[in-house]
LUMLOVO-404080 format. One record per residue (C-alpha): residue number from 1; y negated, z negated, x negated. Coordinates in steps of 0.05 Angstrom, whole numbers, plus 32768, in hexadecimal, padded with zeros to 4 digits. Last residue first. Layout:
<atoms>
[atom NUM [Y Z X]]
...
</atoms>
This chain:
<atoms>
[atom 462 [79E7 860E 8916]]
[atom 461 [7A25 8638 8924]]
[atom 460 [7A35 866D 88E3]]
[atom 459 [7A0E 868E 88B9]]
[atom 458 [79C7 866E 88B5]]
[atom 457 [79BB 867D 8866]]
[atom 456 [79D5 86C2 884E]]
[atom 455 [79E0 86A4 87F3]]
[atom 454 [79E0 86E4 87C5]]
[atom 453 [79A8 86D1 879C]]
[atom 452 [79C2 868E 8779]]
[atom 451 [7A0C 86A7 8763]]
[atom 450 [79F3 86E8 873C]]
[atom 449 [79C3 86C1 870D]]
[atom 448 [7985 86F0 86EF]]
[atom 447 [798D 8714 86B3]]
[atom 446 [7979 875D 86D3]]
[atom 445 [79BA 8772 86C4]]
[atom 444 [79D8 872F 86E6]]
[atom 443 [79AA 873C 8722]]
[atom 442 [79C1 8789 872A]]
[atom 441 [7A12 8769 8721]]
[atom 440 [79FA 873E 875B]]
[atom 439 [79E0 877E 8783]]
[atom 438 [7A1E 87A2 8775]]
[atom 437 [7A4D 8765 878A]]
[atom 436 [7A21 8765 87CE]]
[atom 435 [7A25 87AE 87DB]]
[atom 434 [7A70 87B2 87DF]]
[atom 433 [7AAA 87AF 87B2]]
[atom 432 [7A86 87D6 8779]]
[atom 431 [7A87 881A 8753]]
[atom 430 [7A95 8850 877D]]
[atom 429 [7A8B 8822 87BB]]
[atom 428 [7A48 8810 87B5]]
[atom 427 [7A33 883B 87F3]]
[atom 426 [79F0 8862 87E2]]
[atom 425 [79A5 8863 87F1]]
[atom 424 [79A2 8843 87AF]]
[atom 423 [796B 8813 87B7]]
[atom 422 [796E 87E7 8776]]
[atom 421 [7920 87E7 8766]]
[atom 420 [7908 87D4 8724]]
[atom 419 [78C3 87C7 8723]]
[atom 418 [7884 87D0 86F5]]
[atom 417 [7859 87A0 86D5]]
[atom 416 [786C 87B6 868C]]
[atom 415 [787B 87FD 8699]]
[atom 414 [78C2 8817 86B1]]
[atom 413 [78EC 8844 8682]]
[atom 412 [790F 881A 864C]]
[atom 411 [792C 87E2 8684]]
[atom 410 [7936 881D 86B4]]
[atom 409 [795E 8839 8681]]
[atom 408 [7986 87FB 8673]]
[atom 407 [7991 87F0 86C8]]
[atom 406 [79A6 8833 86D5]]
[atom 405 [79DD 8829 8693]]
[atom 404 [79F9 87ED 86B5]]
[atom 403 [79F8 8810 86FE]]
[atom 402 [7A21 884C 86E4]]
[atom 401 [7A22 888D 86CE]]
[atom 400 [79E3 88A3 86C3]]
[atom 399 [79AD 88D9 86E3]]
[atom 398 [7962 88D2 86C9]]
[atom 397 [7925 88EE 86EC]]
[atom 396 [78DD 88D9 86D8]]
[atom 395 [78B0 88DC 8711]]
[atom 394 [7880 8920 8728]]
[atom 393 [78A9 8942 8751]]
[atom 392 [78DE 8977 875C]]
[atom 391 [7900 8991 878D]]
[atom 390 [793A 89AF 8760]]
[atom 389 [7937 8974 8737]]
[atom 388 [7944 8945 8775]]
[atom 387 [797E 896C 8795]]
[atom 386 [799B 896F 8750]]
[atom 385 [799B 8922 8741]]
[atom 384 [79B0 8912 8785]]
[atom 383 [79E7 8939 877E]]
[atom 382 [79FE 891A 872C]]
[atom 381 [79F7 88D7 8747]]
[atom 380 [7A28 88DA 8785]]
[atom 379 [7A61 88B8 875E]]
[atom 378 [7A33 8889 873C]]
[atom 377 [79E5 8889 8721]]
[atom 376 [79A6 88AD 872C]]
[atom 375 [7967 8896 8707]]
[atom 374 [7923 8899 8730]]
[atom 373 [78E0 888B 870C]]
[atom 372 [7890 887B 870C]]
[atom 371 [789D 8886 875D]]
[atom 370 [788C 88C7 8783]]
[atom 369 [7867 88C7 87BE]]
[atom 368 [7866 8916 87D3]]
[atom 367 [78A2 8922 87A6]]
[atom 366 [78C5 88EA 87B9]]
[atom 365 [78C3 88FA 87FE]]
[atom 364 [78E5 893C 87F9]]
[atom 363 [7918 8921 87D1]]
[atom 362 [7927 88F1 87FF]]
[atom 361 [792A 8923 8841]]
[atom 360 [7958 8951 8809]]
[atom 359 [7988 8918 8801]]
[atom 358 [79B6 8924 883F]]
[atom 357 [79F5 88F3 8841]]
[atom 356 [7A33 890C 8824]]
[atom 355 [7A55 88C5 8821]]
[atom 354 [7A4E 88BC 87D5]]
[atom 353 [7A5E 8880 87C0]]
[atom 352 [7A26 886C 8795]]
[atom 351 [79DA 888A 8786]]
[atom 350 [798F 886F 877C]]
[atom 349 [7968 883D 8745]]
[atom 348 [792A 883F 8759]]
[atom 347 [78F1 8837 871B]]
[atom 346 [78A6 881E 873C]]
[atom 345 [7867 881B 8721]]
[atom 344 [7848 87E9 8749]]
[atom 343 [7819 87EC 8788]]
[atom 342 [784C 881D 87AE]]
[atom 341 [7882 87ED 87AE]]
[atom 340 [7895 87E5 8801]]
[atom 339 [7894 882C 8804]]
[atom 338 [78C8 882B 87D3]]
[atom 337 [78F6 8803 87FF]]
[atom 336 [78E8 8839 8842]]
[atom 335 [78F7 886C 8813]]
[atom 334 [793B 884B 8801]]
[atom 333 [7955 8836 8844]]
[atom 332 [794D 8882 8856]]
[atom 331 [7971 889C 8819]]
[atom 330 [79B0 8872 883B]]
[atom 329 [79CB 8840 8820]]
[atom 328 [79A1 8801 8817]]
[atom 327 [79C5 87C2 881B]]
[atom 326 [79B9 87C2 87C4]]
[atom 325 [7971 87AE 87CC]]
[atom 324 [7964 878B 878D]]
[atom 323 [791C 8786 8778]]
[atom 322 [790D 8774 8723]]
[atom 321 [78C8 8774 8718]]
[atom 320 [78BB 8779 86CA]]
[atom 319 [789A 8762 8693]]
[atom 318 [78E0 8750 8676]]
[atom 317 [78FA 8725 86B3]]
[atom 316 [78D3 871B 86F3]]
[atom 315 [78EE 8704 8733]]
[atom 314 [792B 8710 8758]]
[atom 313 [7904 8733 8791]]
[atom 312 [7932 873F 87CF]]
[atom 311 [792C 8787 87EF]]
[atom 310 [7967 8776 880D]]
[atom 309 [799B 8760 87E0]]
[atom 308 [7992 871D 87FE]]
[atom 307 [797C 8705 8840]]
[atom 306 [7935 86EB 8848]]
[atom 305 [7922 86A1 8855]]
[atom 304 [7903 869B 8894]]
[atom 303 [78C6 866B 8892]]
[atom 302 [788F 8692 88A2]]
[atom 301 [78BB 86BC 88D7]]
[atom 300 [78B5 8679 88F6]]
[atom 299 [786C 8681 8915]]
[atom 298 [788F 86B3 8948]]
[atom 297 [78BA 867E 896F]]
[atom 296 [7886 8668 899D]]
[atom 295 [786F 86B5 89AE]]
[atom 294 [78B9 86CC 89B4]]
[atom 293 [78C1 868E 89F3]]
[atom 292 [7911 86A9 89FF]]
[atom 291 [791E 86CC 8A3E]]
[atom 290 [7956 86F3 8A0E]]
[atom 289 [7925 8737 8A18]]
[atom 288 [78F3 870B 89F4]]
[atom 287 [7921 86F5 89BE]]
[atom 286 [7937 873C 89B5]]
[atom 285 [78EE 8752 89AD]]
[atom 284 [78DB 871A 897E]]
[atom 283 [7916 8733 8950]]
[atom 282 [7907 8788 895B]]
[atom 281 [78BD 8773 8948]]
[atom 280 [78CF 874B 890F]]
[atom 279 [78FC 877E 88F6]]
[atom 278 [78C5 87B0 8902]]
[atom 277 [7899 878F 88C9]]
[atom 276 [78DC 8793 889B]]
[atom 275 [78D4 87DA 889B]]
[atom 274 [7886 87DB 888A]]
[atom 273 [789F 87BD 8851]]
[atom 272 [78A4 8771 8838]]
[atom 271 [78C8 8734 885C]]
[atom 270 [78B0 86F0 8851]]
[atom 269 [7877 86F8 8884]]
[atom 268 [7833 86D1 887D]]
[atom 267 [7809 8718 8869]]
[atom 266 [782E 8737 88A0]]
[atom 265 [7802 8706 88D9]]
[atom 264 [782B 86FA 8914]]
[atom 263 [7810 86F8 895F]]
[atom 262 [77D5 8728 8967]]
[atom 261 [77D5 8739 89BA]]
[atom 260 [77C2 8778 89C9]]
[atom 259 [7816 878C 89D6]]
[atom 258 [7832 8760 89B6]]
[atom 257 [781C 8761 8977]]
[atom 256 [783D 8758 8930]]
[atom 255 [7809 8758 88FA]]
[atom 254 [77E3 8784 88C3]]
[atom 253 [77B4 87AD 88F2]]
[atom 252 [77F2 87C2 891B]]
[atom 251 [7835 87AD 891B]]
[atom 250 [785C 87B5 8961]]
[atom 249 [787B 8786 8999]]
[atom 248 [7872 87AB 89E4]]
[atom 247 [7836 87E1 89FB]]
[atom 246 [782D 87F9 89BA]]
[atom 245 [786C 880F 89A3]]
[atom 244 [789D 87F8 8974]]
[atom 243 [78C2 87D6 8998]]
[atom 242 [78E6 87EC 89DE]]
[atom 241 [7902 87C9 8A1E]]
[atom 240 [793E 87E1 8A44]]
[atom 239 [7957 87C5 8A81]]
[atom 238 [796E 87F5 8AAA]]
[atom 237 [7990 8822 8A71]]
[atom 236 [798B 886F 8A75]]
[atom 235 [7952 8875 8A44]]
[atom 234 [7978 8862 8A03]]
[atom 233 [7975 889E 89E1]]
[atom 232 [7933 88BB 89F2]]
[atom 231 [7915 886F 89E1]]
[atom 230 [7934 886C 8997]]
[atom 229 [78FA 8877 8971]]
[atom 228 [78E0 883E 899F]]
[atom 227 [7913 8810 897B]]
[atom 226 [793D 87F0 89B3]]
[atom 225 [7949 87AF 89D8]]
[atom 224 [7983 87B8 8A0D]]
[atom 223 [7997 8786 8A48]]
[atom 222 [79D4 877E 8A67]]
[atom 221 [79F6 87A1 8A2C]]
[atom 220 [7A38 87BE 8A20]]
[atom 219 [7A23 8807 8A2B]]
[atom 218 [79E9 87FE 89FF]]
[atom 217 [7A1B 87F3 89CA]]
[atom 216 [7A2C 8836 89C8]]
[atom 215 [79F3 884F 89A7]]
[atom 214 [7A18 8840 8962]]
[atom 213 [7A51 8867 897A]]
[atom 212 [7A2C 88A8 8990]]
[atom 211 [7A00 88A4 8954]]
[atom 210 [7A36 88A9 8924]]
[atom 209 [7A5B 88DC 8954]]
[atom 208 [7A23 8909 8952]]
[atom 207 [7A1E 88FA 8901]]
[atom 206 [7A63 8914 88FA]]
[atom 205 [7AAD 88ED 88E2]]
[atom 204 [7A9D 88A5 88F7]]
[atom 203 [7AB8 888C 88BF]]
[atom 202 [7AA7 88B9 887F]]
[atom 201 [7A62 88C7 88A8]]
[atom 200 [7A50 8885 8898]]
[atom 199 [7A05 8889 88A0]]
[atom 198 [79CE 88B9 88BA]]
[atom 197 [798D 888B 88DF]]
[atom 196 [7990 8864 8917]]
[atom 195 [7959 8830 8922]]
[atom 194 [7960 87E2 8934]]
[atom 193 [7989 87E9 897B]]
[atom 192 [7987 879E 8992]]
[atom 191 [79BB 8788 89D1]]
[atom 190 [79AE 8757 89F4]]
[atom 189 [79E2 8727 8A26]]
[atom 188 [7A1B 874C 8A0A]]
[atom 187 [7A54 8752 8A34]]
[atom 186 [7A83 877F 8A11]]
[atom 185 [7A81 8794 89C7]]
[atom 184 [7AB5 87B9 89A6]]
[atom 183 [7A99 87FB 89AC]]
[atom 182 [7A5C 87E0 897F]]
[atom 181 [7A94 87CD 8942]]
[atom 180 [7A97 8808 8910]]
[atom 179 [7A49 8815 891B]]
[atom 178 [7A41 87D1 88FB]]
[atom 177 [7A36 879E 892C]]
[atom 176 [7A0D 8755 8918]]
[atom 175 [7A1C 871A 894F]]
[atom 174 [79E4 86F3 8965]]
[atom 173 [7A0D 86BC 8992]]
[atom 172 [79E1 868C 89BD]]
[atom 171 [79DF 864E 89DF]]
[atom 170 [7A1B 8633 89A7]]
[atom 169 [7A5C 8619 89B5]]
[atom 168 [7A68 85DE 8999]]
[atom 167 [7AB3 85D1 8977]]
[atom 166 [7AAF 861D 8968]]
[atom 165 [7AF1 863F 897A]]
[atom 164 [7AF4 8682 896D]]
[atom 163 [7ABC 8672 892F]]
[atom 162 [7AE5 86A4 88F3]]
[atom 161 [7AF8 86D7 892A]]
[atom 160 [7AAA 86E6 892C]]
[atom 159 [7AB3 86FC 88E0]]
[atom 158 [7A7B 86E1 88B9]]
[atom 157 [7A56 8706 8889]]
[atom 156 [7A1E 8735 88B5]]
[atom 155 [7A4E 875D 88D4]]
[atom 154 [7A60 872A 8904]]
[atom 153 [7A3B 86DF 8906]]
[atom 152 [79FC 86B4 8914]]
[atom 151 [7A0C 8680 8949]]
[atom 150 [79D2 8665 896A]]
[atom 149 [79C0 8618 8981]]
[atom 148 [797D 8620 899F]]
[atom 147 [793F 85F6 898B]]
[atom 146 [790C 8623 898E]]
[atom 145 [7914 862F 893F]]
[atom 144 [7957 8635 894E]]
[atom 143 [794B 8673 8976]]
[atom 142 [791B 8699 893C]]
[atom 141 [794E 8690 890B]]
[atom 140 [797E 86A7 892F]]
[atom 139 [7958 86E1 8941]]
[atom 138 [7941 86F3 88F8]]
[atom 137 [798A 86E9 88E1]]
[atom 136 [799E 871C 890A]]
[atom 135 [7960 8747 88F9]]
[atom 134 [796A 8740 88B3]]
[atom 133 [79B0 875A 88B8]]
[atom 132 [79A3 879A 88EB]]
[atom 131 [7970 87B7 88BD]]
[atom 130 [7988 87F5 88B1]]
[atom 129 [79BE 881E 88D5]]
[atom 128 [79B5 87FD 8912]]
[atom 127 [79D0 87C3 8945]]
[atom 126 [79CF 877C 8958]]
[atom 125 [79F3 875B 898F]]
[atom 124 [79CC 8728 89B5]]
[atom 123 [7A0C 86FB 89D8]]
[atom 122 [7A08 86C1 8A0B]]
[atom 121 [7A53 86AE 8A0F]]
[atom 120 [7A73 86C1 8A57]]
[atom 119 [7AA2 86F1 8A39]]
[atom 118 [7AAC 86CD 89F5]]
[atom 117 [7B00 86D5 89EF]]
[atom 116 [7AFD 871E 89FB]]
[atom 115 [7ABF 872A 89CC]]
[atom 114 [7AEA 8701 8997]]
[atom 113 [7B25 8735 899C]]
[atom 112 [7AF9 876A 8990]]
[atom 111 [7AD1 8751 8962]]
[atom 110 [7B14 8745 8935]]
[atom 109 [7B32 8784 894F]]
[atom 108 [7B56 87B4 8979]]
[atom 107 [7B84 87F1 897A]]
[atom 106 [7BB6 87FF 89A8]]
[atom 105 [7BF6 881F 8999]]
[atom 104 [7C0F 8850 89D5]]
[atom 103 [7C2C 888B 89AF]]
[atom 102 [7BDF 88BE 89B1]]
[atom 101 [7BC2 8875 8999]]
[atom 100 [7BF6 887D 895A]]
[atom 99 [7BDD 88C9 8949]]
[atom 98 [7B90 88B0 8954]]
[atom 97 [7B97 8875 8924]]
[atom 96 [7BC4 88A5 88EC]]
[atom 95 [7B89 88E3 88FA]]
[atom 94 [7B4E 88A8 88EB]]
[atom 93 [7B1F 88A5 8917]]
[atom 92 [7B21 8859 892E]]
[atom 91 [7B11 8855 88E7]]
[atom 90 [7B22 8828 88B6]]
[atom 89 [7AE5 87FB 88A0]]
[atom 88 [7AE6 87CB 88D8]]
[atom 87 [7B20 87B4 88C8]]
[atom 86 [7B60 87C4 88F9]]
[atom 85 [7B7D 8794 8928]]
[atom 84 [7BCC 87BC 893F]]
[atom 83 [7BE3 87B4 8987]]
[atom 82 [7C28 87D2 899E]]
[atom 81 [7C42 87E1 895D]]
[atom 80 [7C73 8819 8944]]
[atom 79 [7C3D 8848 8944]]
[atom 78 [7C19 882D 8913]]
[atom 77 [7C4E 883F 88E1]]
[atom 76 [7C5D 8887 8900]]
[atom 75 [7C14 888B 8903]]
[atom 74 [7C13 8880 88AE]]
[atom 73 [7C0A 883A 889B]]
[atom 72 [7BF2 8833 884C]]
[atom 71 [7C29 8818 8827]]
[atom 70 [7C22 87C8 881A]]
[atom 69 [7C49 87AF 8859]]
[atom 68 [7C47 8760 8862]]
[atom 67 [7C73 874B 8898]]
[atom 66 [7C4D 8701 88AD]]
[atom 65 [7C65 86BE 88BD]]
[atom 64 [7C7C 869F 8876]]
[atom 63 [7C2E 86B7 8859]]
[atom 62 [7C19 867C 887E]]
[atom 61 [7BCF 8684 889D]]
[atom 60 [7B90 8679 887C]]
[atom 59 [7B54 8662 88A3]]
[atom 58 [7B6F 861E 88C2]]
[atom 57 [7B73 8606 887B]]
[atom 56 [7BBF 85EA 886B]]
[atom 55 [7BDD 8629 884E]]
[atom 54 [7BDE 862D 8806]]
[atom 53 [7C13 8650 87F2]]
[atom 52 [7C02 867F 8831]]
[atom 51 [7BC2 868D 8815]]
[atom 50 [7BE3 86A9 87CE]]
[atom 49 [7C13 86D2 87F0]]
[atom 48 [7BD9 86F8 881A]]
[atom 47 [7BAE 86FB 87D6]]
[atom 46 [7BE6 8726 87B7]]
[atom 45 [7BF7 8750 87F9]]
[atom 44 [7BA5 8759 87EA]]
[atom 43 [7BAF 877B 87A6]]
[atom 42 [7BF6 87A4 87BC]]
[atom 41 [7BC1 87BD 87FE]]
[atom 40 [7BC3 87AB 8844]]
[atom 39 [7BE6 87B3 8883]]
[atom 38 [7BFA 8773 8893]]
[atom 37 [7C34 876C 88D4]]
[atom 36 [7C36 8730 8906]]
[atom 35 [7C60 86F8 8913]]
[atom 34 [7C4E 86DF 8954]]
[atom 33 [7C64 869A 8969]]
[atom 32 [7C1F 8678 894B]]
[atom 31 [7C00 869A 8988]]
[atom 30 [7BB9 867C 8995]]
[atom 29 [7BAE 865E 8941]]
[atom 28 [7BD9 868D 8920]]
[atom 27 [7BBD 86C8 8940]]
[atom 26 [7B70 86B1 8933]]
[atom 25 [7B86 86A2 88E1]]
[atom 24 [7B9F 86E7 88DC]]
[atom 23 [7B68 8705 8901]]
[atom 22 [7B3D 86DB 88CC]]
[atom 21 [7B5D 86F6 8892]]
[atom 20 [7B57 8740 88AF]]
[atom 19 [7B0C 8735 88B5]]
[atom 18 [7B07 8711 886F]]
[atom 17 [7B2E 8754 8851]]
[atom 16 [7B78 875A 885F]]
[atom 15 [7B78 879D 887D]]
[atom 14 [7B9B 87B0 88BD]]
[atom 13 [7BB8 8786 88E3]]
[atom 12 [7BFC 878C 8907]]
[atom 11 [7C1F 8773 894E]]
[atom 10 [7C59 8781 8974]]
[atom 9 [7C4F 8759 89B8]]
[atom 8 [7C6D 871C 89CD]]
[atom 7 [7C2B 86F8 89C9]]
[atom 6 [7BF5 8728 89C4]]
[atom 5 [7BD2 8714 8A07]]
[atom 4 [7BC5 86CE 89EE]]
[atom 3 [7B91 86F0 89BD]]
[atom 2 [7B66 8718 89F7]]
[atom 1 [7B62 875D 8A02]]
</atoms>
């Protein structure tokens, strides 16, 4: 569905976070006629009021053109509109979304909408539970570096809705998909499947239909670049390629090969773990599978600056190592970030919103490698505390309440030339906005400033 095509129609969004903003900003711009509906909370109907005061930047709107509704929408609400752009985080599965689809309403979004409006734009669409970020960036990166004009947006920071209309268009889009956006892709040039571990189950509703979602943007893909843990589920598509196996872009003997060929040295790479070594590899892969020269662009993973709040060093403060790796929720994410700290005594910091994810394949881990010290924190603190004691293992196990108190017993615990390791395999949500507010709060604890870590350089058209 394309933005002209809601003129005349009954129209809402969803949610007035930076995606809903910049749906807002989209409709006023291609149907200014339309005055649409806000869904959105008493907090946000407060932002909403403010923008429109001080409309003039093409990225607000005027508060004079919308209905702004600050009870949460039931399916008689939703109902009552033909077309309604929901945020990414409400799901398609909710019983109020599937009662108003069963009376006609349609529901679309931001990507959504800008999919329709790109369908001859040169797209690599970026997938996975872990991962997906860095490799993004790693592809953009690696394409202006040959001299290509990229556009580095999606689920990364930028809403696609936010460059509709670039003055320049770019040779290539690398757009980031959370699971909550990979149906809403259509004719993507590449698509990258990173890995696919358990996550989000509180949207998608069951792991198979996790999986099932996430997968889907295979469907939507001319070509497909894919994790070679990931070859029995990907094997129906034509042209598939894999990493992470011999015969294609791998790490072996301490570089990234293709194939025999030794083309990056990991001791020049500014991304640590074993993890981050298959980034490259899914990156140069997607270039590859793009017709891009991979090989040329390789020697610029030297120079790629790495995102933050994943597995970013801060530096040292008190004797200490301070890491901050706050993007990592699930258990998963955190084993692979304590692998990357095995040389240093090493206290994680674990637990948040608690989504019911599986914490007996951590515990299990821990106690074969276990780290000088784990203390559990937040909503889901007091589970992963249990599961861990009644494994058991040779670490120091402390459960607290929050992310301030994690950070003062870490402080007390760790040896002089030890780390501190924010992983918490966890959602922030219990005590934070997102992952990025907990991470800067982390930096602040740690005594380092907030504002200069959290900076995602190449967003945008460049």
């Amino acid at each position: 569905m394309r933005i002209a095509e809601l003129a005349k129609r009954r129209v809402a969004v969803w949610g007035y976070g930076r995606e809903g903003r910049a749906a807002l900003a989209a409709l006023h711009a291609r149907v200014p006629e339309l005055r649409p509906t806000l869904f959105c909370s008493v907090a946000e109907a407060r932002i909403a009021h403010h923008v429109g005061q001080v409309w003039g930047d093409e990225t607000h709107h005027p508060v004079s053109a919308l209905d702004i509704v600050t009870t949460p929408p039931d399916g008689a609400a939703l109902a009552a509109f033909d077309v309604v752009i929901k945020s990414p985080g409400i799901s398609i599965y909710k019983p109020e979304v599937m009662e108003a689809q069963r009376s006609g309403t349609h529901f679309t979004s931001g990507t959504a909408l800008w999919f329709a409006q790109h369908l001859r734009s040169r797209v690599i669409a970026v997938t996975g539970t872990k991962g997906k970020s860095t490799v993004s960036a790693l592809i953009a990166h690696l394409l202006r570096s040959l001299g290509r004009r990229v556009g580095l947006a999606g689920n990364i920071g930028m809403p696609l809705l936010e460059l509709l209309d670039p003055p320049q268009l770019p040779d290539w889009w690398v757009v980031e998909l959370s699971s909550f956006q990979t149906r809403e892709a259509i004719g993507v040039e590449v698509a990258v499947l990173n890995n696919l571990y358990e996550e989000h189950l509180d949207w998608h509703g069951t792991r198979e239909r996790y999986a099932q979602d996430k997968l889907a943007l295979a469907a939507a893909a001319h070509r497909l670049v894919a994790n070679a843990a990931l070859a029995q589920h990907t094997a129906g598509h034509p042209l598939r390629s894999l990493f992470g196996e011999a015969s294609g872009w791998h790490v072996e003997g301490g570089a990234v090969r293709r194939g025999a060929q030794r083309v990056f040295e990991l001791a020049h790479s500014p991304l640590p773990g074993a993890h981050n070594a298959l980034n490259l590899c899914a990156a140069l892969a997607a270039l590859e599978a793009a017709g891009e020269d991979a090989l040329a662009a390789a020697p610029a993973i030297a120079t790629f600056r790495p995102l933050p709040h994943r597995l970013q060093s801060l530096g040292e403060r008190d004797g200490l190592l301070w890491i901050d790796d706050s993007i990592a929720t699930t258990p998963q994410a955190t084993l692979e970030a304590l692998a990357s700290t095995t040389d240093r005594a090493t206290t994680v910091l674990v637990g948040g919103f608690d989504r019911g994810l599986d914490w007996q394949p951590f515990a299990a881990q821990v106690q074969a490698r276990p780290p000088h010290a784990i203390i559990a924190m937040g909503a889901n603190g007091p589970r992963v505390a249990a599961i861990l004691r009644e494994a058991g293992g040779s670490y120091r196990l402390e459960l607290v309440r929050n992310l301030d108190a994690a950070v003062a017993v870490a402080r007390r615990l760790t040896p002089a030339g030890g780390v501190v390791l924010l992983s918490p395999g966890a959602p922030s949500f219990d005590q934070f906005k997102d992952y990025a507010q907990r991470g800067r709060h982390f930096a602040e604890l740690a005594g380092f400033d907030p504002e200069a870590i959290g900076v995602i350089q190449g967003l945008g058209i460049a």
